[in-house]
C-alpha positions in Angstrom: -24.6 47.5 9.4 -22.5 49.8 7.4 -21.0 48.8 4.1 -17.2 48.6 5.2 -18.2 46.3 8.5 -19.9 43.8 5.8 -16.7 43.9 3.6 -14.6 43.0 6.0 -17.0 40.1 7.4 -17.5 39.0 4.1 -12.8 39.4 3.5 -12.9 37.6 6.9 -15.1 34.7 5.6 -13.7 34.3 2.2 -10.0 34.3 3.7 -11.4 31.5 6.2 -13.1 29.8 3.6 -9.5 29.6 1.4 -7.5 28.5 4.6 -9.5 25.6 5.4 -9.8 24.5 1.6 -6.1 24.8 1.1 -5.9 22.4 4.6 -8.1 20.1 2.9 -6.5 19.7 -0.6 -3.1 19.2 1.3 -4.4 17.0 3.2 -5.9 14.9 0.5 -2.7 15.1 -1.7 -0.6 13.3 1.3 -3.1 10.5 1.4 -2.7 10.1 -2.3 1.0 10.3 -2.2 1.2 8.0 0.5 -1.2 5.7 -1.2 0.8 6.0 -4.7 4.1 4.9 -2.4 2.1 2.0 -1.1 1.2 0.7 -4.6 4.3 1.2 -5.9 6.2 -0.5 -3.2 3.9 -3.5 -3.3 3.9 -4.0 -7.1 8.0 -4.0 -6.9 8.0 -6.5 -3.7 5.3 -8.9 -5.8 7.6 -8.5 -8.7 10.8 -9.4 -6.8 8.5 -12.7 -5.2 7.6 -13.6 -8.2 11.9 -13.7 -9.7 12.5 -15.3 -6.7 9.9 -17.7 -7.2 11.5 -18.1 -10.9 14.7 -18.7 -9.4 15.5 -18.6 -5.5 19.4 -19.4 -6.8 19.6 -16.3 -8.3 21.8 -13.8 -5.8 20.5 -10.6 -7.7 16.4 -11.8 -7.3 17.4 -13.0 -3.8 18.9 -9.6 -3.2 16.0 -7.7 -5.1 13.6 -9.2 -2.6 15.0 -8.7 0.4 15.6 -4.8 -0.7 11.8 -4.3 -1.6 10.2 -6.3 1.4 12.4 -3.8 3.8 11.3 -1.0 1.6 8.3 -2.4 1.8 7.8 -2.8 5.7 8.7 1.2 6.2 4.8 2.2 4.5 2.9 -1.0 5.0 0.3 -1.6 7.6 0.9 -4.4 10.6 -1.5 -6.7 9.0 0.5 -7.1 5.8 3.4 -7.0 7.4 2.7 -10.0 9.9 0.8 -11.7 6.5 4.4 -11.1 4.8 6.4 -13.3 7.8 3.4 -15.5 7.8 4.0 -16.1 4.4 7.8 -16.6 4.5 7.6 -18.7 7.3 5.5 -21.6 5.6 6.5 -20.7 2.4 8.1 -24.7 1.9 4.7 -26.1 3.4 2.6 -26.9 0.1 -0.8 -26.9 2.3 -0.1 -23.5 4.0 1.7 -21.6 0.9 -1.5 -20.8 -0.8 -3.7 -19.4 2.0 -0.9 -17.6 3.3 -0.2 -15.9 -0.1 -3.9 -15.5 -0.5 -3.7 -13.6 3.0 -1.1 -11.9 1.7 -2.7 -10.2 -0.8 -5.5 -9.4 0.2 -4.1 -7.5 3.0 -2.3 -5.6 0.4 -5.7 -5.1 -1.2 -7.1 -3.8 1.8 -4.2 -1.8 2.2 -4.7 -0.2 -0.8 -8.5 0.4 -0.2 -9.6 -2.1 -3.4 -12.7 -3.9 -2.1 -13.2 -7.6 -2.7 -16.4 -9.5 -1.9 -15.3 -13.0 -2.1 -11.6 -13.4 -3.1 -10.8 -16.7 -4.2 -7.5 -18.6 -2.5 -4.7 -18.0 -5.2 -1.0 -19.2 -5.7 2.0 -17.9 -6.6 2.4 -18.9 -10.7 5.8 -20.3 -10.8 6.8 -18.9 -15.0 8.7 -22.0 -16.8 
């Protein structure tokens, strides 16, 4: 082989080589934008739950919710989003509230790629 034909295989590889790198770091920084979205949408709907919680009264926590669980429904998963009507519609049955809002989040969890073993049922802490 002459010294110019191995150049250009070796140009040829190195070019290929940075192409298909570049694809892979975009790639990666979508998923890591898209899962930065996620959290930050389900931290503000928790937040919003847990005003509403404080004070379902309230029109501004009452409109605050409803704004981040439609924010909310455009990036999250099916799962979380049938665990969010789940949720809402046995939120006045004492027996179901908890395991529903256990469901809930830990289909957020999962969402979000945070492994749990054995998550424990949990409630929503009403603040006084």
């Amino acid at each position: 082989m002459s010294p110019i034909l191995i150049s250009l295989v070796g140009a040829g590889s190195a070019i290929i080589v940075s192409i298909i790198s570049a694809l892979f770091i975009k790639n990666n920084s979508i998923i890591l934008e898209s899962r930065k979205l996620k959290e930050n949408n389900y931290v503000k709907y928790i937040e919003s739950l847990h005003n509403l919680a404080y004070d379902n009264n309230n029109k501004e926590f009452v409109n605050s919710y409803a704004f981040h669980r439609n924010m909310m429904f455009i990036i999250a998963n099916k799962t979380v989003i049938i665990n969010v009507l789940n949720y809402e519609a046995n939120s006045k049955d004492v027996e179901k509230h908890d395991k529903n809002f256990t469901e809930l989040i830990k289909s957020i969890r999962k969402d979000l790629k945070i492994k749990d073993k054995d998550f424990p049922l949990i409630n929503l802490l009403k603040a006084s």
